[in-house]
ROBAVEX-561781 format. One record per residue (C-alpha): residue in one letter; x, z, y. Coordinates in steps of 0.1 Angstrom, whole numbers, padded with zeros to 4 digits, always signed. Each point is the difference from the previous one (the first is absolute). Layout:
residues N
AXZY ...
end
This chain:
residues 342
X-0129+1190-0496 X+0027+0025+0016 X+0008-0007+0034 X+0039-0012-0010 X-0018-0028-0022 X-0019-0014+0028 X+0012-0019+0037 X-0018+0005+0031 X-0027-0025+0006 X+0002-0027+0030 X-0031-0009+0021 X-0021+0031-0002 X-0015+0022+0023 X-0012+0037-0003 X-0037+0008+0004 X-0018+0034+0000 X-0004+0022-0028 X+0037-0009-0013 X-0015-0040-0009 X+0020-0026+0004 X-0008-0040+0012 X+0024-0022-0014 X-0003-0031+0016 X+0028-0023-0022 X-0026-0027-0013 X-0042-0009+0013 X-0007+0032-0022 X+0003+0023+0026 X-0002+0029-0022 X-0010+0034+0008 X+0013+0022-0024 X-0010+0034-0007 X+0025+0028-0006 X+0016-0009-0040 X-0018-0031+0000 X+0013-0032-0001 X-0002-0035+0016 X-0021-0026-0016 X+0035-0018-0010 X+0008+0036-0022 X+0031+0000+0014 X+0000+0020+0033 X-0016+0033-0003 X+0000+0029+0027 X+0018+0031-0005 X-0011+0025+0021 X-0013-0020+0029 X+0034-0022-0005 X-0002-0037-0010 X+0026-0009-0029 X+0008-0027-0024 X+0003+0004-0037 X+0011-0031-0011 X+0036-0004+0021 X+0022+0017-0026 X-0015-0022-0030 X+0013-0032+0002 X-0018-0016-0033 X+0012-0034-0002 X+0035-0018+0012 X+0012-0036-0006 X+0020-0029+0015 X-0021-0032+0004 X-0002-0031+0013 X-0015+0001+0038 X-0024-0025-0015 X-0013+0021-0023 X-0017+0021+0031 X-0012-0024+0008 X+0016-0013+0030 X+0012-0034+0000 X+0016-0007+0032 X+0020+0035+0007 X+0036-0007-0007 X-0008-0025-0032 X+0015+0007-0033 X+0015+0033+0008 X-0001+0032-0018 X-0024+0030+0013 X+0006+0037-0017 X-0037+0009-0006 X-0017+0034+0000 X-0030+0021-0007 X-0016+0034+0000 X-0035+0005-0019 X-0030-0005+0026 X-0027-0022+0016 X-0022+0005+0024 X-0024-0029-0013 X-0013+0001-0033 X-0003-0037-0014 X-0019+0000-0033 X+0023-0033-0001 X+0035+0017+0000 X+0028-0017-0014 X+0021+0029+0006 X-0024+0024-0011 X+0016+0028-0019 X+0022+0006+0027 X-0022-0009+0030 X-0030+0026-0013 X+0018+0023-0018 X-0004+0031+0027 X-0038-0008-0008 X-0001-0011-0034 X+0020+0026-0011 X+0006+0031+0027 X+0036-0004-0003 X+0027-0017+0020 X+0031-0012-0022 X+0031-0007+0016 X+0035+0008+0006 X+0017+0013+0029 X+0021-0030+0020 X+0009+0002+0039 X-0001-0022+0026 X+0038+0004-0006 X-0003-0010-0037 X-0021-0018+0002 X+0025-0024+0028 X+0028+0010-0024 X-0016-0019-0029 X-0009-0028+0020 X+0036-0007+0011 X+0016+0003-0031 X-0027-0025-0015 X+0010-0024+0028 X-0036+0001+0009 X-0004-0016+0042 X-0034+0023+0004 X-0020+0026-0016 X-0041-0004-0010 X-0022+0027+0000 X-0020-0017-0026 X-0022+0003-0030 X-0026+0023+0009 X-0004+0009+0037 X+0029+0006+0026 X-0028+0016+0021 X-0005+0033-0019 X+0040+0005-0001 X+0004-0011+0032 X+0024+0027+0008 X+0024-0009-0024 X-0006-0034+0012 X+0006+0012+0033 X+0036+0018-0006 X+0012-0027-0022 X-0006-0026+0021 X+0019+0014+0031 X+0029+0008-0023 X+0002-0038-0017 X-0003-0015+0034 X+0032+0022+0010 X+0018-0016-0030 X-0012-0036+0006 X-0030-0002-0020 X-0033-0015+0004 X-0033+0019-0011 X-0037-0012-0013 X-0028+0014-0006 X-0027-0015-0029 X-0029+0012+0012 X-0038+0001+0003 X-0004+0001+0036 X-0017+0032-0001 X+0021+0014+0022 X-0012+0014+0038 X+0023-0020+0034 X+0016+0032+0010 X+0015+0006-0036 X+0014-0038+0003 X+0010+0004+0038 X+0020+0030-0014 X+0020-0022-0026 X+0001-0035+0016 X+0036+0004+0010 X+0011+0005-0035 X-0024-0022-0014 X+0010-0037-0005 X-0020-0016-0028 X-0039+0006-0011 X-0022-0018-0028 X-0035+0016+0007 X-0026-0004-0025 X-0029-0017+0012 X-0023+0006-0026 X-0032-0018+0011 X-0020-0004+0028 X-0031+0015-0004 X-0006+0037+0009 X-0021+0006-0036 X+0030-0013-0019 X+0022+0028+0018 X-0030+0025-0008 X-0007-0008-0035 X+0033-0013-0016 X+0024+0021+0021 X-0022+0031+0019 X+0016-0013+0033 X-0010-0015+0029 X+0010-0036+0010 X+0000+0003+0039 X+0033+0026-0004 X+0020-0026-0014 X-0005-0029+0021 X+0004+0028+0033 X+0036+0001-0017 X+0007-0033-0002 X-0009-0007+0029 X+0026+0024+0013 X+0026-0012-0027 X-0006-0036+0015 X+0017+0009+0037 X+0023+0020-0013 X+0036-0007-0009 X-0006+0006-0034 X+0002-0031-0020 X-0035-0003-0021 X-0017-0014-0034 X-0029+0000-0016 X-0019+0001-0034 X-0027-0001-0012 X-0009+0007-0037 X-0025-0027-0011 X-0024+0014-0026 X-0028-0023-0013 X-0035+0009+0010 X+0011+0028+0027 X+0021-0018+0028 X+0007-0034-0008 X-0033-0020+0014 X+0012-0028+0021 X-0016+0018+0026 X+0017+0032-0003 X+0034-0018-0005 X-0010-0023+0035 X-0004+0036+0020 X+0033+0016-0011 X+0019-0034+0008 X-0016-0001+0032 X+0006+0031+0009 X+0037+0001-0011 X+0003-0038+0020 X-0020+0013+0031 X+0008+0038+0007 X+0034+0002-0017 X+0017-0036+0006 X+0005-0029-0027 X+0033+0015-0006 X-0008+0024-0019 X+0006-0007-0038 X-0035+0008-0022 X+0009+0004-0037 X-0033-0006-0023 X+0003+0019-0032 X-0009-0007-0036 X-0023+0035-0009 X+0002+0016-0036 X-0025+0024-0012 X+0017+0037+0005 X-0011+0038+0003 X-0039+0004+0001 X-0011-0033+0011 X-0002-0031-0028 X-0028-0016+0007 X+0017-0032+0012 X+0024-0020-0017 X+0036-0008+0011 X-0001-0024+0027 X-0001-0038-0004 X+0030-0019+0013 X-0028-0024+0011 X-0013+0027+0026 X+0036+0012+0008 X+0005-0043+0009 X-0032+0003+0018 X+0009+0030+0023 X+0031-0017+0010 X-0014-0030+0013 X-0027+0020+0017 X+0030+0018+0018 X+0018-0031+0007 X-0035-0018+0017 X+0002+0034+0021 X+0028-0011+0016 X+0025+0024-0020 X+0036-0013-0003 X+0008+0015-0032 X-0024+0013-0031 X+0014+0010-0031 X-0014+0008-0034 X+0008+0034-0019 X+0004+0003-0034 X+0002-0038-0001 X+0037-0004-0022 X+0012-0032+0005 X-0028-0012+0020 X+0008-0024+0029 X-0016+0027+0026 X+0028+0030-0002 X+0026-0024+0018 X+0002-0006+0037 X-0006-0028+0020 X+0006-0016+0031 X-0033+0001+0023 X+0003-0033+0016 X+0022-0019-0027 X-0012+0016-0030 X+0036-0004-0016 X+0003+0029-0021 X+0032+0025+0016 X-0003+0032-0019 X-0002-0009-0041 X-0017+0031-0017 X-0011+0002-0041 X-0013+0035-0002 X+0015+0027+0026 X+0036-0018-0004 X+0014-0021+0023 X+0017-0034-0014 X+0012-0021+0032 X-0008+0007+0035 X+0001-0031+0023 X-0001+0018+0034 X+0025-0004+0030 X+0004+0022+0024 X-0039+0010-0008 X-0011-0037+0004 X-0008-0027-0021 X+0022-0021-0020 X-0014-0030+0007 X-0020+0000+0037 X+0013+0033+0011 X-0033+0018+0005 X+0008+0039+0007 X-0014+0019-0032 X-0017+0028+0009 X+0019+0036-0011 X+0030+0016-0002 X+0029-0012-0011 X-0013-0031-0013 
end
């Protein structure tokens, strides 16, 4: 690409030789001269780190905040949602595949330009309250992430990230104060299910939820549940733990129904049975509130009271129909419910 179709790269460092180090996720990529990052969308241009993917914005929509998912960040409000083509994991699982692996699927990056002014422009006049950087991964466009987000916060606007977690601290020190919503994908918690269903690491992610967790950024988590590959009671005990123990039983863990996509169909969709079985294992963890994902109409997408159980927040689907809240408490015993503007 020309240099007036790329953006100067954030998080990098120069190295001898003219290579770079780009330090934005656990990659840590060094990149020759021409080459590029394992994500394929940062490449170095004569011993300069840039980004190739920050003038193609591939995917725009208004949705529900629900839909991210996040569940107790200003319920039933509208969030303008974006995306430029990118990952730098490579789930054989994708449900967002063609977009999500299309730099390595296909060598090409598809997109149209949008500013962080547009971008903010769009939102407003779709009486979205926040943006999402969503879809694939807000990581590799993090710069456009970056601008955007200081410019909606100027105009009132919240911002979230979707995310995988694979993301280094100093990139989310550098866009905490902008940041005010994340769902992070926990997608198991074994280090061979990162290697062999998404050629990652698993340590990475939990370092950044860790960091997420005592930060001012209000958190989420979900977790994909896909029959014979993470949903063993025991698996599913060690990620409510952990979410209970190290993060705080705040934290809202959405269990999803899986469906076979991209290159791996060797499990069928998931079971509601399971998804009803993951959910109690999070609530026996100590977790206040466990959803289900793909669950329409089940009884798990709404929200309940922790030490009531009355149901306060009435959700079929990503739509809100009543919320019961007052003043961010309770209806009925005035328990605080954890989030913002609940």
């Amino acid at each position: 690409m020309a240099r007036q179709d790329v953006q100067p790269a954030m998080h990098w460092e120069k190295l001898e030789e003219s290579r770079v180090h780009c330090y934005l996720c656990p990659w840590h990529c060094r990149i020759e001269p021409g080459d590029l990052g394992r994500c394929r969308v940062r490449q170095n241009i004569d011993g300069e780190l840039f980004s190739l993917n920050y003038h193609h914005v591939i995917a725009t929509n208004v949705d529900p905040i629900e839909k991210k998912p996040l569940f107790h960040f200003m319920p039933g409000s509208m969030s303008f949602s974006i995306a430029c083509p990118g990952c730098n994991l490579q789930c054989d699982f994708c449900q967002n595949w063609q977009i999500s692996q299309m730099p390595r699927d296909k060598g090409r990056i598809d997109g149209q330009p949008a500013g962080p002014q547009t971008i903010v422009a769009y939102a407003d006049r779709a009486g979205c309250r926040s943006i999402s950087y969503t879809y694939t991964e807000p990581t590799i466009y993090y710069e456009l992430a970056y601008d955007t987000s200081r410019i909606a916060h100027d105009e009132g606007l919240k911002n979230c990230f979707v995310s995988n977690g694979y993301i280094t601290v100093k990139a989310l020190e550098a866009i905490e104060p902008w940041l005010d919503a994340i769902n992070v994908d926990l997608k198991g918690f074994t280090e061979k299910f990162y290697r062999d269903r998404c050629g990652g690491h698993l340590k990475p992610v939990l370092e950044s939820l860790r960091w997420l967790a005592r930060s001012r950024i209000w958190l989420e988590v979900t977790t994909l549940v896909i029959p014979g590959q993470n949903d063993s009671d025991q698996e599913l005990r060690d990620i409510a733990g952990f979410i209970a123990g190290e993060l705080g039983p705040q934290v809202p863990w959405h269990v999803s129904r899986y469906r076979p996509e991209y290159q791996y169909d060797q499990s069928p969709p998931t079971p509601m049975e399971t998804i009803e079985n993951a959910i109690a294992i999070g609530k026996d963890a100590g977790l206040r509130y466990v959803y289900g994902g793909n669950t329409l109409g089940h009884a798990s997408e709404s929200t309940y009271c922790p030490n009531c159980g009355e149901k306060v927040i009435d959700r079929i689907g990503f739509s809100v129909r009543q919320k019961r809240t007052r003043d961010g408490q309770c209806h009925a015993c005035g328990t605080p419910i954890d989030g913002v503007e609940m």
